[in-house]
Structure formats: C-alpha cells, structure tokens
C-alpha positions as CSV (number, residue, x, y, z in Angstrom):
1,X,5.8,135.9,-12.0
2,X,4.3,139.1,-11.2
3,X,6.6,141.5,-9.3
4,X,4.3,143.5,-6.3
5,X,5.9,146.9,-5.5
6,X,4.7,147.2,-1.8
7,X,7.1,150.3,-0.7
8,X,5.3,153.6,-1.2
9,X,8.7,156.2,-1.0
10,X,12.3,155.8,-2.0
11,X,15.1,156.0,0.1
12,X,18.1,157.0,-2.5
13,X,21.4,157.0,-0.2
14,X,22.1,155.9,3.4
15,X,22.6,159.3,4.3
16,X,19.1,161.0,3.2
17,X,17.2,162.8,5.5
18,X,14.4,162.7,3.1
19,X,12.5,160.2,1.0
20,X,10.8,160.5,-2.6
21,X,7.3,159.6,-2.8
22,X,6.6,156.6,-5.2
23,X,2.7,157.7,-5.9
24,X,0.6,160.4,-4.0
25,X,0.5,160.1,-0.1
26,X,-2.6,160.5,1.0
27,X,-2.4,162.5,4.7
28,X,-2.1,160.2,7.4
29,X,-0.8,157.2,5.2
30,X,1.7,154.7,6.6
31,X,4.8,155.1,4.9
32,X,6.1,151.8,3.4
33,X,10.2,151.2,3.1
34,X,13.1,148.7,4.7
35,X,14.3,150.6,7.7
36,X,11.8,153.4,8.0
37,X,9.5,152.5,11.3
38,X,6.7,154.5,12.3
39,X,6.7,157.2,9.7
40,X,3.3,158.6,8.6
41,X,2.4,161.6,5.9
42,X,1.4,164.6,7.8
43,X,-0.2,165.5,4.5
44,X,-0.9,164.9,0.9
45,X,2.5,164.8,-0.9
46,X,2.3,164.6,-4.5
47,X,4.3,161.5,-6.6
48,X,8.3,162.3,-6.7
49,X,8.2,164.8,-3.8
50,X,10.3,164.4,-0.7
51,X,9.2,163.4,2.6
52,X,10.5,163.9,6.0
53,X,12.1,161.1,7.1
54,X,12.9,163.1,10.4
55,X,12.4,166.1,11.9
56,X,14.9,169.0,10.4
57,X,15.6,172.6,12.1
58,X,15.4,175.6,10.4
59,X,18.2,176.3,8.6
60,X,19.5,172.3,8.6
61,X,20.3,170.8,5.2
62,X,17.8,168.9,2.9
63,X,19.7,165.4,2.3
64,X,18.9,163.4,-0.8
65,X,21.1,161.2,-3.5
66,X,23.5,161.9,-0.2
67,X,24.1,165.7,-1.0
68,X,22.8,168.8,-0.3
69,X,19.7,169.9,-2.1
70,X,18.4,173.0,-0.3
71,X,18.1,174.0,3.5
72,X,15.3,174.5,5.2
73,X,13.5,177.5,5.6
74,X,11.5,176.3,8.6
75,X,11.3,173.7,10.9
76,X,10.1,170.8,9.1
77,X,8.3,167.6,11.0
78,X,8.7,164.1,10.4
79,X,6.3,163.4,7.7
80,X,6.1,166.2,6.3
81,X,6.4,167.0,2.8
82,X,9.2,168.7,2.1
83,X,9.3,171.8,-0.9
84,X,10.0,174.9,-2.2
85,X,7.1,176.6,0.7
86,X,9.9,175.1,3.4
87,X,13.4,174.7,1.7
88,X,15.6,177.3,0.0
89,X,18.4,177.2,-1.9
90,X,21.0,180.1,-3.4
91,X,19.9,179.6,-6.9
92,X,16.2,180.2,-6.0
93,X,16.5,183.7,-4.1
94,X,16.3,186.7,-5.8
C-alpha cells in the first residue's frame, strides 16, 4: 500500500510558533497540517523554511523544535515566511 503524504509543512513541537515547509509554497497556497485552520502562504517559501503559523511582534521569539531560534526583527504576519530578512539572532550580528 502506497503511503500519500497530503500535509504540505511540519509542525515539530506543540509549542512552535512556526512551521517547516515540506516542498515549495507557492504564494497563496493552503497550508495542509492536523490543527492548523485557515493558514495560507503570503508568499513563495522555499522547501525546509519556516512559516508563520501566527502573527509575531517585532522583537517576539521565533519558536521551533520548542526553543528559541532567533527573534524577530519585524513584525511578521501569519503566513509569512519566516528568515534571516525578518529574524535575528546574537550569533549573526556583527
């Protein structure tokens, strides 16, 4: 029997505030995953990037594998792909 893998991002902990993309998102693609609801790419996001599973301030933290990764160097929107152009972190200033 042939296995169909029909979710399109990851969710890795509970506690994630961001999701990693399976394949490339197209922009404007329904995002596919138990207990995600409504969620759509606000643009292309490349396979293994994060998405936005919420919106997160400026300055909140980036949640994934249930620790911090980075914070955000913007406001980020639900949906939104989620990177070094909008999250920092202390080993990547100069």
């Amino acid at each position: 029997m042939t296995h169909i893998m029909r979710d399109n991002v990851l969710i890795i902990n509970e506690r994630d505030n961001v999701a990693v993309a399976l394949r490339d998102l197209a922009a404007g693609e329904k995002i596919l995953c138990a207990g995600v609801e409504g969620l759509i790419a606000g643009e292309a996001i490349p396979a293994s990037h994060k998405i936005a599973l919420c919106d997160i301030a400026a300055g909140e933290e980036i949640i994934k594998y249930g620790e911090t990764v980075g914070v955000s160097s913007r406001d980020i929107a639900r949906g939104a792909w989620v990177h070094t152009h909008n999250l920092e972190r202390d080993r990547w200033k100069k």
